[in-house]
N, C-alpha and C positions, 0 to 999 in steps of 0.2 A: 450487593448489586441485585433485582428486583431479578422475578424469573422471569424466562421469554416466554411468550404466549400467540396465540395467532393476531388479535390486534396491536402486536407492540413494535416500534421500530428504533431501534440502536442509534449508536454513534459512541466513538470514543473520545474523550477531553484529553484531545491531545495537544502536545506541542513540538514541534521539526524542530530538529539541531542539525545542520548541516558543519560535516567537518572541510570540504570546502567540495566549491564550485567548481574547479578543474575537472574536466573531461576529454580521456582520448579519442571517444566515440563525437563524432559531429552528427545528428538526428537533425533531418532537415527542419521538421517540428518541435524542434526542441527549444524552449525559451527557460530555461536552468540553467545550462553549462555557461562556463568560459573555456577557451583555450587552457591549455596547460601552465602554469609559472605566474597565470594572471590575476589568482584567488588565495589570498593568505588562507594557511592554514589555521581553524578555530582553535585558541590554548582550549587547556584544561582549566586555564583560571578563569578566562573568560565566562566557560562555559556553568565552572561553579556560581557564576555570581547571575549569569540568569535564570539557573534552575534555586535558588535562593528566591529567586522574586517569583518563582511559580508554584512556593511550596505553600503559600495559601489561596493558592487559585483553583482549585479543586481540578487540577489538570494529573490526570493517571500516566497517559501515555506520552514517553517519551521516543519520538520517532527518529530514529538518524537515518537521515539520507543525505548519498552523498554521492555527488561526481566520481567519476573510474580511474583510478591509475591502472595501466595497461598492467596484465600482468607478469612483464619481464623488465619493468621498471625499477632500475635500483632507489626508488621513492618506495615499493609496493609493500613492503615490511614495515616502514614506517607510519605510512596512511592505513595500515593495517590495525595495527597497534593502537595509533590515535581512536580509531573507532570503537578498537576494544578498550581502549579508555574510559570513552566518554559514555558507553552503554555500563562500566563497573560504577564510574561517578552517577550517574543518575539512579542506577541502583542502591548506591551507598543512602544519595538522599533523600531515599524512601519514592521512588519512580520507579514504572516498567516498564523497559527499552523493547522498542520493535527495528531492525535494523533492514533498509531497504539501500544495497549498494552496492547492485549491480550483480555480476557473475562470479561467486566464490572459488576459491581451491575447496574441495573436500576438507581438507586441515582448519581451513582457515571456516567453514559451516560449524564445524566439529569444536572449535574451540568459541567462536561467538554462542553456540549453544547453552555455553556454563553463565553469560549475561545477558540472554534475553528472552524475553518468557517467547514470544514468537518470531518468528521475519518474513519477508517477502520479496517476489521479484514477478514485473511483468512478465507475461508471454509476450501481450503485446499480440502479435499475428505471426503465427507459421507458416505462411505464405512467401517460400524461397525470392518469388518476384520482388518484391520491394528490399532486398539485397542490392537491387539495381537501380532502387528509388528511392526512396526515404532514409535509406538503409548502407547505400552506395558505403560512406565512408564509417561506417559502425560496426567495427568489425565483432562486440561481444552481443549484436543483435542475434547471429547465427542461430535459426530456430531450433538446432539437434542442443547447441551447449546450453540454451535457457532450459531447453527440457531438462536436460540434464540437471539444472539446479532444484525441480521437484522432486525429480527420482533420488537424490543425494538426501533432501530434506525429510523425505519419508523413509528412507533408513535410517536416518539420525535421529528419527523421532519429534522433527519439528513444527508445530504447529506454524502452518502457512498463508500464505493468502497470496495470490497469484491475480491474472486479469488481461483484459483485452481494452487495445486503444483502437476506437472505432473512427476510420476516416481516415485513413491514412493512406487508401488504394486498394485496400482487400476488398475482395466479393462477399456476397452473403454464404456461399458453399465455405469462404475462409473462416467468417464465423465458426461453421458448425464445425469445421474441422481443428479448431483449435480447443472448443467447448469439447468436445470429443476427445483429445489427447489429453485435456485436465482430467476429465472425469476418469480415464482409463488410469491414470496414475493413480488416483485418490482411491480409484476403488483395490489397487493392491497395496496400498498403505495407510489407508484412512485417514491423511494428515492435512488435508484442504480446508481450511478454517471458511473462508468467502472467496469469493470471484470476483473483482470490481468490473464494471462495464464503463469506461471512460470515454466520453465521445470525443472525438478534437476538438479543440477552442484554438483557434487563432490567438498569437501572443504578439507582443510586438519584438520579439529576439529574432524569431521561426525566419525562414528563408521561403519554407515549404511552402505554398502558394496553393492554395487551395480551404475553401469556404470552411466552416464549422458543421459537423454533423450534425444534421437535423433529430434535436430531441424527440422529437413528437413521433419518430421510428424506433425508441427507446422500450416503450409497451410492447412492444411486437418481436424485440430480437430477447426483451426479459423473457417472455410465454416460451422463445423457441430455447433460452438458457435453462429455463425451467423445466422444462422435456427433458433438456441434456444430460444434467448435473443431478447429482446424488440429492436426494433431500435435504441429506446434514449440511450440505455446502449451503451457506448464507450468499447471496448474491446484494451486493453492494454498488450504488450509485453515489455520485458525488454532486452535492443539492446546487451549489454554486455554480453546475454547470448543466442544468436544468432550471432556469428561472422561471419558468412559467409555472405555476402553481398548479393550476391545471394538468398539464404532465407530468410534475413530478407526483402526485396524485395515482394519478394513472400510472407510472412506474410502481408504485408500492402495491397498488389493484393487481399488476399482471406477477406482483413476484417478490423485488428487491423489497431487502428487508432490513437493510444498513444503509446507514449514511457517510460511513468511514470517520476517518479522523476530524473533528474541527476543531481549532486552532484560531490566533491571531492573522495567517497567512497560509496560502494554499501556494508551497515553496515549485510547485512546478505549473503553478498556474497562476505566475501571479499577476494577473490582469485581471481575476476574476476571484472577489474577496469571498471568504467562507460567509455561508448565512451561518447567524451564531443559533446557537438552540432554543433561545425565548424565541425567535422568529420561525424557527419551523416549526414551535411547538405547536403558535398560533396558527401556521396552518392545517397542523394535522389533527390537532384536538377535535373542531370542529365537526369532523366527518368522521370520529371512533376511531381514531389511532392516539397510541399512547408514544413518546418519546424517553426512550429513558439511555441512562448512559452505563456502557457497558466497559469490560477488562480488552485489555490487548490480546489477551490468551481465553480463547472458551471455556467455559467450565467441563466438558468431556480429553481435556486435553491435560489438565492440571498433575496428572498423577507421571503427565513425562514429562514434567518438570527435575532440577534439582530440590535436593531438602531447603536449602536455600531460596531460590524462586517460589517455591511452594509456602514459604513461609513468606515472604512477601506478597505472594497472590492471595492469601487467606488476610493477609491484614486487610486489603483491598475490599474482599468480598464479603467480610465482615462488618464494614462501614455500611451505616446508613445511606 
């Protein structure tokens, strides 16, 4: 993979596996869940035969995400399992799993670790208020346990990526105060890969009633995440929900330097399709940015890998 440099901007060739759609948490904004009992769960066989059809499509990242079983669920061992499944298949066929699902046990961080080169979980906003709002019925939204799943990740040594969803009812003081408790983590563990800044997109599932975050404020809260956050943290934008070229432009000018995962489908937003990388290349060629695609795991992270991981991350890094 190409080195980073100050004109270059990322993305990774990924592609979502969802082991299923069942969620206990209701997110008023949310257009991914179903109710619980309502989403077959994805075989193993299933899922071998679509990672077969993506082994010449130069897709690296293998992303699971997945709806929450509660966890005193006598399912939770089960859909446990599956995930640890489906992150060892993907690794088997020559993929790197990033697993994004929700709020871990300790055990359960500790042993996903041995298959997947990174993972991740929103903050979202720590702003207790919206407990009573968007949040009412989400009970693993609670902003002390999400913290808790960074402070867990940087003891276990996992390369992360964590983020804020913009629009939800938080203030701009919630902003910095959420930017502020990443950065404090990261700086006693050093393990904060990016920061995604997600604005809300109206879907058609959401209940939540209220307009889409205006992009064009995107340049201005990137400059104040830019203040916030450690150098090393990459702050990451998702292009498909900045359509205006012009802004997204001006995103990468004030900061953001990732474009995240793209994929076939953008599994939590899907009313709004990935632009694929010919099309962002064309517009970022133009004005001196370079596009190029990058690992699930950074290169300053690779040595807290296993011998394993590490040896699939170098086959990676060694491709053209």
């Amino acid at each position: 993979m190409p080195v980073i440099n100050s004109s270059t901007v990322t993305y990774s060739p990924a592609y979502t596996i969802v082991p299923t759609y069942d969620c206990f948490n209701r997110c008023t904004y949310c257009n991914f869940r179903t109710d619980p009992g309502q989403s077959p769960w994805l075989t193993l066989s299933v899922a071998k035969d679509i990672l077969k059809k993506l082994q010449n499509e130069k897709v690296c990242e293998i992303l699971i995400l997945s709806g929450e079983v509660h966890p005193n669920s006598p399912q939770r061992p089960a859909w446990f399992q599956r995930i640890y499944d489906l992150c060892e298949l993907a690794l088997v066929m020559g993929f790197l799993p990033h697993t994004n699902a929700g709020p871990l046990s300790f055990a359960e961080m500790q042993k996903l670790k041995n298959v997947n080169v990174s993972m991740g979980l929103m903050l979202e906003q720590l702003t207790p208020s919206l407990l009573m709002t968007v949040h009412r019925h989400a009970p693993s939204k609670v902003p002390q346990l999400r913290l808790q799943q960074l402070q867990w990740a940087g003891e276990l040594q996992i390369p992360f990526t964590t983020g804020l969803l913009l629009g939800i009812g938080e203030t701009a003081d919630d902003y910095e105060t959420t930017l502020e408790a990443i950065s404090n983590i990261h700086q006693r563990h050093h393990h904060i890969q990016e920061v995604i800044l997600q604005p809300h997109s109206p879907g058609n599932q959401q209940t939540f009633d209220a307009p889409q975050f205006d992009p064009h404020h995107l340049p201005e809260l990137i400059t104040k995440a830019r203040q916030i956050l450690p150098p090393e943290i990459t702050i990451q934008i998702p292009p498909n929900l900045v359509k205006d070229e012009q802004w997204l432009l001006a995103c990468i000018e004030a900061g953001a330097r990732d474009l995240g995962g793209i994929g076939p489908k953008d599994e939590v937003n899907p009313d709004y399709p990935h632009i694929q990388a010919q099309e962002l290349r064309e517009v970022l060629q133009p004005v001196g940015w370079e596009l190029v695609p990058r690992l699930p795991v950074y290169p300053q992270f690779d040595s807290w890998l296993s011998g394993e991981l590490q040896k699939a991350v170098s086959h990676w890094r060694n491709r053209s």
